[in-house]
Backbone as a ProteinNet text record, in pm:
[ID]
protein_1_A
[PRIMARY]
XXXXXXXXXXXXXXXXXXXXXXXXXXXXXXXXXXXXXXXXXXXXXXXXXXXXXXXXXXXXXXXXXXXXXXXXXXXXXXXXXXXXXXXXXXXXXXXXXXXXXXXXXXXXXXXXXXXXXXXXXXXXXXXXXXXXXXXXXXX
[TERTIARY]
-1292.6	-1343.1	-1255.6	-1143	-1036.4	-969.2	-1004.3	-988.1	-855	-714.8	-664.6	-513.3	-583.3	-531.2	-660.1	-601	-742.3	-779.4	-668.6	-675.7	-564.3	-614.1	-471.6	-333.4	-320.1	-215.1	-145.1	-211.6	-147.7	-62.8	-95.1	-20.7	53.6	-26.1	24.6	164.1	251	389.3	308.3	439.7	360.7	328.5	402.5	371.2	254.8	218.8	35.4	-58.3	-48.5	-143.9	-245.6	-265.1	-387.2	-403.2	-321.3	-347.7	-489.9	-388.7	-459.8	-611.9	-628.5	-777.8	-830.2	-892	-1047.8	-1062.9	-947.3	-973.6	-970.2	-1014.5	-1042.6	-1220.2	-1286.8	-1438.4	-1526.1	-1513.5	-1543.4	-1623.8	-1572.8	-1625.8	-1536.9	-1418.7	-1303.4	-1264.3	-1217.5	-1168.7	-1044.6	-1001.4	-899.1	-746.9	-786.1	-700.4	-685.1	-803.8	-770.3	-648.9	-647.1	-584	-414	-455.8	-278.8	-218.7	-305.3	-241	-141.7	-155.5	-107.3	-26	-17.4	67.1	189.4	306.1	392.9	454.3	554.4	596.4	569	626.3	588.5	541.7	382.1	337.4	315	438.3	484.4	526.3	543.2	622.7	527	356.9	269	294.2	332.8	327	440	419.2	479	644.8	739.6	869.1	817.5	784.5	795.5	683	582	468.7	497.9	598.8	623.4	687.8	770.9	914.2	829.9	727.7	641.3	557.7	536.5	452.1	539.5	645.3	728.6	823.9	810.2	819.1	753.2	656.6	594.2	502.1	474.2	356.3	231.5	212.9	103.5	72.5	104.8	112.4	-43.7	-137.3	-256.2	-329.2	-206.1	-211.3	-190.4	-99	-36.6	-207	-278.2	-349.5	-489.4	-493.9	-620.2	-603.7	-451	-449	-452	-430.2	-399.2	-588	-627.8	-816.6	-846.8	-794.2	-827.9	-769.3	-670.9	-639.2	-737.9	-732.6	-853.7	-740.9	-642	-570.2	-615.1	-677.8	-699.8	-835.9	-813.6	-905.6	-846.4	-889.9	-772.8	-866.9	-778.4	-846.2	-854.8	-990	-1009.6	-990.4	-941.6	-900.8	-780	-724.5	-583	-582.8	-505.3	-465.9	-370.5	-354.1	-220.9	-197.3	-118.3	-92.2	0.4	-31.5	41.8	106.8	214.9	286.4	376.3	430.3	581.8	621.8	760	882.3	920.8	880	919.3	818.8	672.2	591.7	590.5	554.9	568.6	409	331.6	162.4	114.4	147.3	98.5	214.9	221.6	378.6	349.3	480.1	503.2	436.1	501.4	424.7	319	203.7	76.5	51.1	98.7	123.1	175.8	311.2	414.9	341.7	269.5	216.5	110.3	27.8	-91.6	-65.3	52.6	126	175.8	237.1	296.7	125.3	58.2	-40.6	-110.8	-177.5	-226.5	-138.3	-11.1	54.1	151.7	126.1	145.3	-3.7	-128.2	-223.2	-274.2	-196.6	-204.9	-282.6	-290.6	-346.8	-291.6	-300.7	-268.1	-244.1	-156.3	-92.6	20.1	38.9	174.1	190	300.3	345.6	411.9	409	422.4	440.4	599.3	636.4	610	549.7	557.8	642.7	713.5	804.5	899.2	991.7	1057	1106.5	1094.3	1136	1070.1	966.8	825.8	768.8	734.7	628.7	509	446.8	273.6	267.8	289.8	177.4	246.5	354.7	445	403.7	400.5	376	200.9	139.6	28.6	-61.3	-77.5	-67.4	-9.8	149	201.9	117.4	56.8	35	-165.6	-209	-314.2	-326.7	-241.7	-225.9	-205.3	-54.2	-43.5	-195	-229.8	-353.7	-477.1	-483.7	-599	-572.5	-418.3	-379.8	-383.3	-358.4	-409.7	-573.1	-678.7	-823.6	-832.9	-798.4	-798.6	-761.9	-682.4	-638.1	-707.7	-734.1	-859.3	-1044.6	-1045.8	-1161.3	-1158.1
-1574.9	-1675	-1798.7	-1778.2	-1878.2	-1935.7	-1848.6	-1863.7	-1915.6	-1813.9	-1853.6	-1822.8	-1771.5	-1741.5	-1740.4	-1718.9	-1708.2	-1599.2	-1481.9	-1351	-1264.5	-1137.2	-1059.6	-1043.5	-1034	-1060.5	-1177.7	-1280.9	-1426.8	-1422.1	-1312.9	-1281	-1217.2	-1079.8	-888.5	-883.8	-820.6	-755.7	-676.9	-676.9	-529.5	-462	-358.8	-226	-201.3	-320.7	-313	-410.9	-425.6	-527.8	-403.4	-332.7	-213.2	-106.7	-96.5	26.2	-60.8	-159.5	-222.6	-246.7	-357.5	-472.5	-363.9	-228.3	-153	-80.5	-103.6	-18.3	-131.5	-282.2	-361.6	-420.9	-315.1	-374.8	-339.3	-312.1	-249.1	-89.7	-41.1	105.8	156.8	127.6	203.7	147.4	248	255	194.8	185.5	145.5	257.1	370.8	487.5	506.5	461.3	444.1	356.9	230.6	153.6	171.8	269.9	253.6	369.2	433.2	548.8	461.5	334	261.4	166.2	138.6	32.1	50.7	-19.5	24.4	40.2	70	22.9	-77.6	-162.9	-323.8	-387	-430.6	-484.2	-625.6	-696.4	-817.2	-771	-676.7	-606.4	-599.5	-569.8	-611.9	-755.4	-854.6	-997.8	-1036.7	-1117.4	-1139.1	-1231.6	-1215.2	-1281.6	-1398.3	-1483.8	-1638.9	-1655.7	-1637.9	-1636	-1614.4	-1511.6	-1473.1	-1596.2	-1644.8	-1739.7	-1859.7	-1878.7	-2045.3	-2079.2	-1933.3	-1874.5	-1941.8	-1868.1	-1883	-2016.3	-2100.7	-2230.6	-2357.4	-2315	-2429.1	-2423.4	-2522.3	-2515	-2563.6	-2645.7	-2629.1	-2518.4	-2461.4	-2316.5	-2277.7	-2244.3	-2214.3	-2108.3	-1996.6	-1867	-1878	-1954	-2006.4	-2094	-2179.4	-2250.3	-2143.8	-2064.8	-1956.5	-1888.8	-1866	-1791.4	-1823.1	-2004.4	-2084.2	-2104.7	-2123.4	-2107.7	-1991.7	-1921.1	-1740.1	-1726.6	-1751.2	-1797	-1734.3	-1662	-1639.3	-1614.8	-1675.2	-1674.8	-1823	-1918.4	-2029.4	-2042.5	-2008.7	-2008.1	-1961.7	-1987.7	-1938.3	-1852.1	-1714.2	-1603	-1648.9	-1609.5	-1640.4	-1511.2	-1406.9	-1288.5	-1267.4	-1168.6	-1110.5	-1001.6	-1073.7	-977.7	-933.4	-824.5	-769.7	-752.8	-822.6	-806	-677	-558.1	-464.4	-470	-451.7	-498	-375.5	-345.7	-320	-414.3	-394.6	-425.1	-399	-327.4	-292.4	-244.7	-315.5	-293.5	-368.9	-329.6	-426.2	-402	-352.3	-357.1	-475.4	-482.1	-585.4	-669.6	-805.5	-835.1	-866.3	-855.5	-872.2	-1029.5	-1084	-1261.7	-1288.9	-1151.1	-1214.1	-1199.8	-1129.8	-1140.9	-1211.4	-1235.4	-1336.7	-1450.3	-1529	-1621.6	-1657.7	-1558.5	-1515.1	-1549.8	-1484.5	-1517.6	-1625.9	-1688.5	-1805	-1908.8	-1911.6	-2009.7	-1989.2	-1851.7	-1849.1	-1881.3	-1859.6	-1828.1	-2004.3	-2146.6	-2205.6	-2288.7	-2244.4	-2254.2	-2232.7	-2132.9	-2128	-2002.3	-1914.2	-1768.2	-1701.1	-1568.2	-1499.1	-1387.5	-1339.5	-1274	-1201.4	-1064.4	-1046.4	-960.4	-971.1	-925.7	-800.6	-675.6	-602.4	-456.2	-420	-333.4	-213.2	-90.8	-14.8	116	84	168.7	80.5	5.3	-98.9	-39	-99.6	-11.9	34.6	45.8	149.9	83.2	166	109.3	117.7	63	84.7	234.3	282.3	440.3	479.5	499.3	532.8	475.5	349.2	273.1	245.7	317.7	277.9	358.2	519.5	551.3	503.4	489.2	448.7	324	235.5	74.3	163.2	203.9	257.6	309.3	401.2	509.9	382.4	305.1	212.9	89.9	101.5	-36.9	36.8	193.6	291	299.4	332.9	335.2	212.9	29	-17.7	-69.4	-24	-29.1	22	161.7	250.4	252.9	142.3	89.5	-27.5	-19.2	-163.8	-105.6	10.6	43	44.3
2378.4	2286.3	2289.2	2297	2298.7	2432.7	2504.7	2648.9	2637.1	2597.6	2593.3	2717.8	2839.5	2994.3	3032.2	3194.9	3281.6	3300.7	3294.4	3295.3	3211.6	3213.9	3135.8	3181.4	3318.6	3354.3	3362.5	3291	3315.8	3139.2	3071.5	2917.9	2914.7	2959.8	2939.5	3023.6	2947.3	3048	3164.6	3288.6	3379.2	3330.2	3249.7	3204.3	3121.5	3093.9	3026.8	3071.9	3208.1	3321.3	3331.7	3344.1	3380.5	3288	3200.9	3093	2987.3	2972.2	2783.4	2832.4	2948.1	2960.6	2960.1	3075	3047.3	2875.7	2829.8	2650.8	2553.5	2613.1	2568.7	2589.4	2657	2687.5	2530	2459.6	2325.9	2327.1	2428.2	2436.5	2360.8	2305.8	2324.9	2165.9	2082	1908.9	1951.4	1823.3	1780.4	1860.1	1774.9	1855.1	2005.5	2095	2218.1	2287.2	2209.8	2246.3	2158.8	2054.2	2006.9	2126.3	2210.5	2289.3	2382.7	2439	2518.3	2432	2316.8	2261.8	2239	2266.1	2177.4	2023.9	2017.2	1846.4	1822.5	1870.4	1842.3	1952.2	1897.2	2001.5	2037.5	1957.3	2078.6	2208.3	2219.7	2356.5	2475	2438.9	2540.7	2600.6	2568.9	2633.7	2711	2790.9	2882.7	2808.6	2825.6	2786.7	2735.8	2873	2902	2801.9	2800.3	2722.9	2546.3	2539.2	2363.6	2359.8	2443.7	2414.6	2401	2496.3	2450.1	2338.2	2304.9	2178.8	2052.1	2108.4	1917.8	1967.2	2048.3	2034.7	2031.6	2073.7	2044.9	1909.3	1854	1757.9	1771.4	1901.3	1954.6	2065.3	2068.4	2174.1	2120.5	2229.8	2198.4	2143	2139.5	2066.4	1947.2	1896	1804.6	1723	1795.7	1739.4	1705.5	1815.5	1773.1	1619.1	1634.3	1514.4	1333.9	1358.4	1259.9	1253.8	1328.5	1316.1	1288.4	1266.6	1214.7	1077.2	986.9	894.2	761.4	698.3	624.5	455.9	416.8	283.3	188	305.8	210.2	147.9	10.8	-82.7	-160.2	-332	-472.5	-532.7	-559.7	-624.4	-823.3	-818.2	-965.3	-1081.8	-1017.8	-1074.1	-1032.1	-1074.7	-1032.3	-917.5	-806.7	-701.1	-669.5	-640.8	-547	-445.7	-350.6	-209.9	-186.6	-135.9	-78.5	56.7	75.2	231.3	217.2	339.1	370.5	439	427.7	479.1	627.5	665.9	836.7	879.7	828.9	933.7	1036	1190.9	1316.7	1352.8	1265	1327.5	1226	1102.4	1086.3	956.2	1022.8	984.1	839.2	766.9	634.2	602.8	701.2	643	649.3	636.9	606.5	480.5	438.7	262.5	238.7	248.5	205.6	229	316.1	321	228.9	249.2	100.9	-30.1	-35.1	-191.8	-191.3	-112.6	-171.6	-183.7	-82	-75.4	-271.6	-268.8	-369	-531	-500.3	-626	-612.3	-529.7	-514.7	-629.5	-612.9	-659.7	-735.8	-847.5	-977.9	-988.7	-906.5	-861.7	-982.1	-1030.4	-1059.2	-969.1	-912.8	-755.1	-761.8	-741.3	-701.5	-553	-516.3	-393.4	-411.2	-383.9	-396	-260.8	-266.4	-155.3	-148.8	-204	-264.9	-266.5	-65	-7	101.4	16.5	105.9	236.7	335.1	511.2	575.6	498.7	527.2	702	801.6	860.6	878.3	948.3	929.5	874.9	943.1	975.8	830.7	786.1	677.3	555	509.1	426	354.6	501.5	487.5	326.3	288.9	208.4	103.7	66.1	-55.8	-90	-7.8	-54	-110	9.3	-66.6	-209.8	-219.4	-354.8	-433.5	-456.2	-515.3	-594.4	-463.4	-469	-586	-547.7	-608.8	-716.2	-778.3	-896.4	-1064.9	-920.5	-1009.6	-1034.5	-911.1	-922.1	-1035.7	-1093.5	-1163.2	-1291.4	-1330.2	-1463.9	-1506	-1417.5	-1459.5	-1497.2	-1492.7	-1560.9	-1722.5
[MASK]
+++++++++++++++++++++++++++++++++++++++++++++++++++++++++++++++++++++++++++++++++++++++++++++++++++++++++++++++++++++++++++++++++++++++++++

């Protein structure tokens, strides 16, 4: 969509030039593709590529993702952002960003860890249970 190489290997490290692209045609879940990922999967991309990434700010990955963006708009109820702290699947500053935007805006918002250190797979429950507990006080 973004056409943002000409191919996968012009992104992907070696070690995921031929594993990741065929479990990327949409035959293939989610779980297919964490079989090949690593812990942290900045580690799929190529060095030179992460390094132009997180320097430049016009870097075109960088711009896809600022067009993907979905925190700007102000909640007219009260929300809670659930995060951990050491998740590397999905980073803490998408909350942190969330919150400040909304709670910059006169949101009613809080940010909330529920198992500081936590990573994805770990954290993921506590922030659920957490999130269920306050659905649940609000009846």
């Amino acid at each position: 969509i973004y056409h943002l190489a000409e191919t996968f290997e012009d992104v992907l490290a070696p070690a995921y030039q031929t594993a990741l692209p065929p479990l990327l045609d949409g035959m293939h879940d989610g779980g297919d593709v964490d079989t090949v990922m690593p812990a942290a999967p900045l580690q799929i991309l190529k060095s030179a590529y992460l390094q132009a990434f997180q320097n430049a700010a016009s870097h075109p990955f960088r711009l896809a993702l600022k067009a993907n963006d979905v925190y700007a708009w102000i909640p007219t109820s009260p929300v809670r952002l659930y995060y951990t702290s050491g998740d590397l699947d999905v980073t803490p500053q998408n909350s942190q960003v969330a919150y400040s935007y909304f709670s910059s805006h006169g949101a009613n918002v809080l940010l909330l860890d529920p198992l500081p250190g936590a990573d994805h797979s770990g954290g993921f429950f506590p922030c659920f249970l957490a999130g269920l507990a306050w659905f649940d006080s609000l009846k």
